[in-house]
C-alpha positions in Angstrom: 0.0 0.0 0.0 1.4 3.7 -1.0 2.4 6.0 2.0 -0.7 8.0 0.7 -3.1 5.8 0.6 -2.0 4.6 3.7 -2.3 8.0 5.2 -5.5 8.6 3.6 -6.7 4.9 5.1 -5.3 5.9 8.7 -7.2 9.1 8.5 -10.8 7.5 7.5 -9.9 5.1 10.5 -9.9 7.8 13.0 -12.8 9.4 11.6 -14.9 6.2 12.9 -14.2 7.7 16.4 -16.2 9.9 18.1 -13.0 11.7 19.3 -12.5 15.3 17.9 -8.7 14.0 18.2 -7.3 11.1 17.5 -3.8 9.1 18.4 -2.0 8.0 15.0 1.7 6.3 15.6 3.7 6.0 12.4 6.9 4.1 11.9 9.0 2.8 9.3 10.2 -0.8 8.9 13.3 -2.6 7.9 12.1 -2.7 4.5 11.2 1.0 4.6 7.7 1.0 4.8 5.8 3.1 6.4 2.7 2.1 8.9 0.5 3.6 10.8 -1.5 2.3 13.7 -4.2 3.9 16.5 -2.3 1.4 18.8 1.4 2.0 19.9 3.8 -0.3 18.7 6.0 -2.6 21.0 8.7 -3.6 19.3 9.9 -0.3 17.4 10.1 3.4 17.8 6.8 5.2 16.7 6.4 8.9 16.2 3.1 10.0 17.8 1.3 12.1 15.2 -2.4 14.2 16.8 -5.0 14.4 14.2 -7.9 16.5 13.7 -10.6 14.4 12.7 -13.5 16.1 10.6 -16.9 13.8 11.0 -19.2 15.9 9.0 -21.7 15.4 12.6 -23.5 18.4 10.9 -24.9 18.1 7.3 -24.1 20.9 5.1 -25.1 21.5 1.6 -23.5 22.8 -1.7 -23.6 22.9 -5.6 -21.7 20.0 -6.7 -19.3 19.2 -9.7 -21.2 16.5 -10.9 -24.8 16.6 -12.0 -26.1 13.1 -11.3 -29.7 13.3 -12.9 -32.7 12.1 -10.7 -30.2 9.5 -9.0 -28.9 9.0 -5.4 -25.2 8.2 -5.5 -23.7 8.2 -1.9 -20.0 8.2 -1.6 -18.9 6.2 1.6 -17.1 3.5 3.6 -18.1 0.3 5.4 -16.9 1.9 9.1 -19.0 5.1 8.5 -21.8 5.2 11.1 -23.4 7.6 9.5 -23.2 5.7 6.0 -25.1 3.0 7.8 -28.1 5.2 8.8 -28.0 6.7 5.3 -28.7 2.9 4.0 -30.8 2.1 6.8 -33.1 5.0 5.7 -32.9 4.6 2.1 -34.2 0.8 2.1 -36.6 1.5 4.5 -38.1 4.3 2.4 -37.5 2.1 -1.0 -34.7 4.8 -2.2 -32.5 3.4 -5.1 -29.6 4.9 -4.7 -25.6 3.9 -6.2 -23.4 3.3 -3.6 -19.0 4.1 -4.1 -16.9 2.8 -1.5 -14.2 5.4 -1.6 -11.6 3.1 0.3 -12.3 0.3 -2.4 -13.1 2.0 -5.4 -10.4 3.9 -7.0 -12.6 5.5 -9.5 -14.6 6.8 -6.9 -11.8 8.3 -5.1 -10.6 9.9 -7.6 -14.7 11.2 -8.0 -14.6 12.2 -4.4 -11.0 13.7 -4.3 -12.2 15.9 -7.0 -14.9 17.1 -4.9 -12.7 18.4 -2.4 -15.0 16.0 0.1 -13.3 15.8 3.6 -15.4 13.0 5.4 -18.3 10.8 4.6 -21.1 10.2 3.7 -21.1 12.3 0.6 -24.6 12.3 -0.6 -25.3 13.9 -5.0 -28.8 14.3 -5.7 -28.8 15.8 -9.2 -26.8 19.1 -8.6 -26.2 19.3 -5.4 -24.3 17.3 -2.5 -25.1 16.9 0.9 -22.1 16.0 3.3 -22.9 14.1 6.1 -26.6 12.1 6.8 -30.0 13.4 8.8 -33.2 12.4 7.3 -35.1 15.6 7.9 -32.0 17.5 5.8 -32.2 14.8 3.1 -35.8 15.0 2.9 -35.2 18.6 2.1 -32.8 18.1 -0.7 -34.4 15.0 -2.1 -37.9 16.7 -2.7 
């Protein structure tokens, strides 16, 4: 795995927490990779890195980049509490809707790099994009 995607990986990992800040350790190994890890290592010397996690625990709403027609497409990850209650709601209220994994999708990533998007869920709903999940706010954007 690439330092940055490992980074990125490590950084998605932390926003699962409720923590507003998060313990990362990084360290390098004989081989020269680097790792990262919420858990202190034992057996090497870690550098202890503090990260701001952004949760998007307030949904906010803007024009997006992509116009995706009458479609849902939500751009998330399998951790993503939020993403859950986004699915949850959708199948309960018979929503079709495409789903992108944005840690197993390259494509997608790419998709949701370009959007300048900073946490998940990412929600498109023709024009515009909803970041983060409440039903009341999507209600409002999907009407």
């Amino acid at each position: 795995m690439s330092t940055g995607r490992t980074v990125t990986l490590a950084i998605f990992l932390l926003a699962a927490t409720s923590l507003s800040q998060a313990q990362v350790y990084k360290w390098t190994d004989a081989e020269g990779k680097v790792h990262f890890s919420d858990k202190k290592p034992e057996s090497v010397v870690a550098e202890e890195l503090t990260l701001e996690v952004n949760t998007y625990t307030q949904v906010t709403f803007e024009k997006s980049i992509y116009d995706v027609g009458p479609e849902v497409v939500m751009y998330a990850t399998d951790w993503c509490g939020y993403c859950k209650k986004a699915r949850r709601y959708f199948k309960k209220n018979n929503i079709a809707y495409k789903e992108y994994d944005i840690e197993k999708n390259s494509k997608a990533r790419r998709k949701y790099k370009a959007m300048g998007a900073t946490g998940v869920p990412v929600i498109l709903v023709g024009n515009k994009r909803m970041n983060g999940f409440s039903e009341q706010r999507f209600e409002s954007l999907f009407k």
